[in-house]
C-alpha positions as protocol buffer text, in pm:
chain_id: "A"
residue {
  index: 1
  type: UNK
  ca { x: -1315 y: 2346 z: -468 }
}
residue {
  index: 2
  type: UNK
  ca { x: -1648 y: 2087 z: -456 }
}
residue {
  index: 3
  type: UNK
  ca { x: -1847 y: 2118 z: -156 }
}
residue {
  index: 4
  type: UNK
  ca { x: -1746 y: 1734 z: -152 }
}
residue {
  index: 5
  type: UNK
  ca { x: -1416 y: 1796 z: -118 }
}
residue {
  index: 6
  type: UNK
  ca { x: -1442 y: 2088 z: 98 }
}
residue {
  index: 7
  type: UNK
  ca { x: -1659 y: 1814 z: 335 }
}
residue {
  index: 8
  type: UNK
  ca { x: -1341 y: 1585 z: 310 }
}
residue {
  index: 9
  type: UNK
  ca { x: -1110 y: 1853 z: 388 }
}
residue {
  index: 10
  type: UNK
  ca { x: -1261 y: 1948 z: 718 }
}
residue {
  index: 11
  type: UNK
  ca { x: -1328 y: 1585 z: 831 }
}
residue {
  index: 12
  type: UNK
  ca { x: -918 y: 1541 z: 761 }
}
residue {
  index: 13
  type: UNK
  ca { x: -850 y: 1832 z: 952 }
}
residue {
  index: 14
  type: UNK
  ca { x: -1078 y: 1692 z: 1257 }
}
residue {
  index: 15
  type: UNK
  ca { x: -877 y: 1365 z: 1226 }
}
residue {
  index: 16
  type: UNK
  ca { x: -1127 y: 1175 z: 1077 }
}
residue {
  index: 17
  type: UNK
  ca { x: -891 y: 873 z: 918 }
}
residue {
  index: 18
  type: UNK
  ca { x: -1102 y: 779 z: 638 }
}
residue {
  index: 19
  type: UNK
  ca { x: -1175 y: 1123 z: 522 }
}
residue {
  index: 20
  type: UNK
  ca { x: -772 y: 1140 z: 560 }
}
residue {
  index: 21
  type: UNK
  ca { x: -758 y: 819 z: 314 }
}
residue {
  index: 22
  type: UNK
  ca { x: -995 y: 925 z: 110 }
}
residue {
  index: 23
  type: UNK
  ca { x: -848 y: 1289 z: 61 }
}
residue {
  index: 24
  type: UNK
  ca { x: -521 y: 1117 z: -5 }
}
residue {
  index: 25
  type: UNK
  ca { x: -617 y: 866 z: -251 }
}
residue {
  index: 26
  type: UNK
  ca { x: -816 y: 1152 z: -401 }
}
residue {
  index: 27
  type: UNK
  ca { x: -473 y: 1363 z: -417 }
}
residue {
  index: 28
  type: UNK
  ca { x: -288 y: 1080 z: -593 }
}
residue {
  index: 29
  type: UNK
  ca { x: -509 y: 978 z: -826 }
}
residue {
  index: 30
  type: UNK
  ca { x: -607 y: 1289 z: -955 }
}
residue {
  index: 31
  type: UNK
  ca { x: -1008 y: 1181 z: -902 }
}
residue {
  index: 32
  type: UNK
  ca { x: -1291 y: 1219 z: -612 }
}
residue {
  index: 33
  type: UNK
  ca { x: -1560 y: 1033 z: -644 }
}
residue {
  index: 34
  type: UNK
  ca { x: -1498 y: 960 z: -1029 }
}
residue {
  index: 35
  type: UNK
  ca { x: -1463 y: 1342 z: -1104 }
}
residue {
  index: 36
  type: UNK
  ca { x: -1141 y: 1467 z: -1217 }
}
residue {
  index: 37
  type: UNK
  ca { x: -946 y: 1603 z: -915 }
}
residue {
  index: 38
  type: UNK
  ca { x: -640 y: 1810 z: -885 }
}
residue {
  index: 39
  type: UNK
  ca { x: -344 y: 1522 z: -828 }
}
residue {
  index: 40
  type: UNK
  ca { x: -90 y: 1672 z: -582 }
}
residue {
  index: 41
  type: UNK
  ca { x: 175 y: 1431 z: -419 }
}
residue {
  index: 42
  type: UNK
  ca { x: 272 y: 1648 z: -161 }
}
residue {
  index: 43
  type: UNK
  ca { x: -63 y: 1659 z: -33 }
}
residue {
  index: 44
  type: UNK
  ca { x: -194 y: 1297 z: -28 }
}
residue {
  index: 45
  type: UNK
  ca { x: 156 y: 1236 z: 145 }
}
residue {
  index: 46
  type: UNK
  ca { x: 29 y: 1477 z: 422 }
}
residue {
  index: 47
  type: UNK
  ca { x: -279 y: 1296 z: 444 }
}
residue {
  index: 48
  type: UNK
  ca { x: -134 y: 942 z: 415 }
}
residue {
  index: 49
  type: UNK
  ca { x: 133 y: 1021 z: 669 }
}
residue {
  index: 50
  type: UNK
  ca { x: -175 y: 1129 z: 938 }
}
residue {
  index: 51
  type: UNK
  ca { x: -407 y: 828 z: 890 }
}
residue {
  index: 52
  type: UNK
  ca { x: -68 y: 592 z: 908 }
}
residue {
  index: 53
  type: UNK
  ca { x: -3 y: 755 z: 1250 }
}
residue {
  index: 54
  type: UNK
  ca { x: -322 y: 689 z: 1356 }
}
residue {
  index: 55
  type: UNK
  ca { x: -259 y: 291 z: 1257 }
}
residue {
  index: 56
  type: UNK
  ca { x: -492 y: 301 z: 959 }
}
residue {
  index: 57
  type: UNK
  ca { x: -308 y: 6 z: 753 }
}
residue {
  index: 58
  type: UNK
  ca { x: -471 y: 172 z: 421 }
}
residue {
  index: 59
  type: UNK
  ca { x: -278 y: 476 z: 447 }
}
residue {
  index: 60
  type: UNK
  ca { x: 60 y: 279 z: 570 }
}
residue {
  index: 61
  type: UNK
  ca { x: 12 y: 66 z: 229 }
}
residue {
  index: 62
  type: UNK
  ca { x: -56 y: 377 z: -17 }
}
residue {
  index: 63
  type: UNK
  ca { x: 219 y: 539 z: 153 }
}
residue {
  index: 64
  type: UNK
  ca { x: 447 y: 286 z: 100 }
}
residue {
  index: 65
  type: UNK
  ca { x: 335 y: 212 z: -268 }
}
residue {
  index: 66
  type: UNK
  ca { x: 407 y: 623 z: -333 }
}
residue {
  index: 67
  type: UNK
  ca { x: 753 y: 579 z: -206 }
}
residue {
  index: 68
  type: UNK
  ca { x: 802 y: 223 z: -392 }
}
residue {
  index: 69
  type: UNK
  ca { x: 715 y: 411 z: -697 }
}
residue {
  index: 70
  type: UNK
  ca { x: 877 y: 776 z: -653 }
}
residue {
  index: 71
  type: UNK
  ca { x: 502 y: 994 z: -623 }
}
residue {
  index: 72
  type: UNK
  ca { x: 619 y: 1311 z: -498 }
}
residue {
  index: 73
  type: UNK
  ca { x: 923 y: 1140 z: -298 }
}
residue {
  index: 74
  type: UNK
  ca { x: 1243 y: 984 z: -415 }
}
residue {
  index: 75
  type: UNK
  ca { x: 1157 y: 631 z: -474 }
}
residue {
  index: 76
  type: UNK
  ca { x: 1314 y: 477 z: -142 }
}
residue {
  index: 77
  type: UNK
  ca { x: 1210 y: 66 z: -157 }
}
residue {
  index: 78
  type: UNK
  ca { x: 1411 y: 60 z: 220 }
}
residue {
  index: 79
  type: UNK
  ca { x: 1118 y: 271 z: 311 }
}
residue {
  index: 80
  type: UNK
  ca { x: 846 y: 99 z: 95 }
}
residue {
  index: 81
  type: UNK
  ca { x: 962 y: -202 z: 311 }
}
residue {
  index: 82
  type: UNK
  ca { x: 949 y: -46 z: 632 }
}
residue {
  index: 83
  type: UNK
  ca { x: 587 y: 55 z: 576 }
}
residue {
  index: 84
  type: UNK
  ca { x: 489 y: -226 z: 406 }
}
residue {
  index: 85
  type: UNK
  ca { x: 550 y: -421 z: 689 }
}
residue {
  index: 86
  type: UNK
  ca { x: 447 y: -252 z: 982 }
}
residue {
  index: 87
  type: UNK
  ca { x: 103 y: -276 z: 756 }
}
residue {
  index: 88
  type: UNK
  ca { x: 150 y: -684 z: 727 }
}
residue {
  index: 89
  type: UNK
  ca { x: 188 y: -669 z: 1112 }
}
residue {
  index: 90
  type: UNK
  ca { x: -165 y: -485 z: 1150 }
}
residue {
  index: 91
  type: UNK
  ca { x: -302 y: -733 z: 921 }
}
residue {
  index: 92
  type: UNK
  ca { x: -313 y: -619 z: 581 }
}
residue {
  index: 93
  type: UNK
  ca { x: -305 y: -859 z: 269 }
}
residue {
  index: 94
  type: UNK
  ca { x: -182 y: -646 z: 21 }
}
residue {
  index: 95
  type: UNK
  ca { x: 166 y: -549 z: 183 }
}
residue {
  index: 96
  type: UNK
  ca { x: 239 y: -933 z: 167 }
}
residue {
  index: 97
  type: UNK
  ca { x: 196 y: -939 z: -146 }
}
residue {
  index: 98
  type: UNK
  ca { x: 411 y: -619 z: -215 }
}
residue {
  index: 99
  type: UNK
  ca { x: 687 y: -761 z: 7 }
}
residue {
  index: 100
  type: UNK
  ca { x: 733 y: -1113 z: -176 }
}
residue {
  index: 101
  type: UNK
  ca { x: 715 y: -882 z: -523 }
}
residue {
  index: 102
  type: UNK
  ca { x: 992 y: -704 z: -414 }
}
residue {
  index: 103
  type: UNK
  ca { x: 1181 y: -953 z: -268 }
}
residue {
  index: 104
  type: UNK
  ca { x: 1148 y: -1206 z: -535 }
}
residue {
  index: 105
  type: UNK
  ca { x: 1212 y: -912 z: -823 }
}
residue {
  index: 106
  type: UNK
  ca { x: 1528 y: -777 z: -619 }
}
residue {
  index: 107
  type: UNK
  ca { x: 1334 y: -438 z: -679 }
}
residue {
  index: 108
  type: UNK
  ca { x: 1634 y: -212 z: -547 }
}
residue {
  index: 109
  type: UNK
  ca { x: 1748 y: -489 z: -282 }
}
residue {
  index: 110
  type: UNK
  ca { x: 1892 y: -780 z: -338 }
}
residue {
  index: 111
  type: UNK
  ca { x: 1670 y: -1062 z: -451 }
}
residue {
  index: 112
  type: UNK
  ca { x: 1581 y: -1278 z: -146 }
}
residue {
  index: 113
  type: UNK
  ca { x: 1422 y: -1605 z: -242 }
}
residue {
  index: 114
  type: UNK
  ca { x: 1348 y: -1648 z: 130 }
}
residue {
  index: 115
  type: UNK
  ca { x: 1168 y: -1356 z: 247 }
}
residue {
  index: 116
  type: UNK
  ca { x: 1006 y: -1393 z: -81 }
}
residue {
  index: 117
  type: UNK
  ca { x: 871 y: -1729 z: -17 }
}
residue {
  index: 118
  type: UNK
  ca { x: 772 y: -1620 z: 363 }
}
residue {
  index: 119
  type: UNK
  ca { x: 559 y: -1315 z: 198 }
}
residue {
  index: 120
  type: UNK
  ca { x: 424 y: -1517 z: -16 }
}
residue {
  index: 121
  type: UNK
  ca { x: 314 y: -1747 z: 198 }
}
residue {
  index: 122
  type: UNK
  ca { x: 159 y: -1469 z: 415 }
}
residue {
  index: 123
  type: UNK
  ca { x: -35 y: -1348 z: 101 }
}
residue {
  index: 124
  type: UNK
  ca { x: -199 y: -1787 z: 80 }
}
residue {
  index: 125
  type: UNK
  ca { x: -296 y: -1708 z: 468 }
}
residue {
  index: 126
  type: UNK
  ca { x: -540 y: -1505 z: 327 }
}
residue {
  index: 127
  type: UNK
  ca { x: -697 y: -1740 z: 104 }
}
residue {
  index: 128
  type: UNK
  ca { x: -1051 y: -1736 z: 97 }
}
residue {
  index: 129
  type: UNK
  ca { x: -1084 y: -1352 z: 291 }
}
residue {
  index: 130
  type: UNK
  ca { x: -964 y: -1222 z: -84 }
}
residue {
  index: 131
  type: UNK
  ca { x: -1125 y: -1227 z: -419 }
}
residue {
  index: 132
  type: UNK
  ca { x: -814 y: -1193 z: -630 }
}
residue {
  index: 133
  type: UNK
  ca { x: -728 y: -1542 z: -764 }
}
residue {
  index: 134
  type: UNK
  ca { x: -446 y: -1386 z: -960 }
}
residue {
  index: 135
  type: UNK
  ca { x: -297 y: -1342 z: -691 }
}
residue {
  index: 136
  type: UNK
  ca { x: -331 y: -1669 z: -547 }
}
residue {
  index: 137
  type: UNK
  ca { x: -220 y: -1791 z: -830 }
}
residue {
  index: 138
  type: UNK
  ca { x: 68 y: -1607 z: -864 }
}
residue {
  index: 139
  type: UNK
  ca { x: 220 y: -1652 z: -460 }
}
residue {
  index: 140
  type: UNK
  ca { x: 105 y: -2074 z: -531 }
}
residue {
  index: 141
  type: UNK
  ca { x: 325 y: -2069 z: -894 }
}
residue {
  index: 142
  type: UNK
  ca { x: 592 y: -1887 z: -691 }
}
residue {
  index: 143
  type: UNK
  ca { x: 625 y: -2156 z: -408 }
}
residue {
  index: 144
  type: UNK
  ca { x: 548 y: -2422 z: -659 }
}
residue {
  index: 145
  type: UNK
  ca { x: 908 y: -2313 z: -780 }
}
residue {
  index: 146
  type: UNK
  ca { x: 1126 y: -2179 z: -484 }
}
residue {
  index: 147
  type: UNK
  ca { x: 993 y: -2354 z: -160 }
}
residue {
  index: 148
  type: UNK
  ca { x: 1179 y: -2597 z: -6 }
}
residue {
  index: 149
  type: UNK
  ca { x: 963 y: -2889 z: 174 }
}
């Protein structure tokens, strides 16, 4: 164990949320500060699960994404959802645009042009706070096609 890490590790233990973050995204990437890092699911769930109780909308999104994608849990989209959007509601951009993705690829629920068109335009609300113009691009080219004026 790094002395960084061991640093992390007692600031998550305090409570410290974004030593909790960090020590979870650390956990499931497999890297701490750009150093190879032993991945373990298990753990950055721990982690991720303590920061989302504390409201940090970070954690509530990587938790969700680890469930969407079946890191160290069954893949459960239901639950993806669930955290996903209690995320949106604390004002995160990214859940948006994991929501209309999901909704608008029927990713293990039905496909739901609606929801998928009110995500996505949740992610354009952000327009201008956000860098990624892909993404932009992609909610616009989505409502270009399936809105209804």
């Amino acid at each position: 164990m790094t002395s960084r890490h061991e640093e992390l590790l007692a600031k998550a233990a305090r409570g410290l949320t974004p030593a909790q973050i960090e020590l979870g995204h650390s956990y499931l990437t497999g890297k701490l500060d750009g150093q190879p890092f032993p991945q373990d699911f298990v753990e950055a769930r721990r982690w991720f699960e303590s920061a989302h109780e504390r409201g940090a909308s970070t954690a509530t999104v990587l938790l969700g994404s680890m469930y969407e994608e079946g890191k160290g849990v069954a893949v459960n989209v239901p639950k993806a959802i669930e955290l996903y959007e209690i995320a949106a509601k604390r004002g995160a951009y990214l859940p948006c645009l994991y929501l209309a993705r999901i909704f608008a690829h029927g990713r293990d629920v039905p496909v739901s042009r609606e929801k998928a068109v009110a995500w996505y335009k949740k992610v354009l609300a952000n327009e201008g706070s956000v860098d990624d113009k892909s993404e932009m691009a992609e909610a616009r080219a989505y409502l270009e096609i399936h809105s209804v004026s």
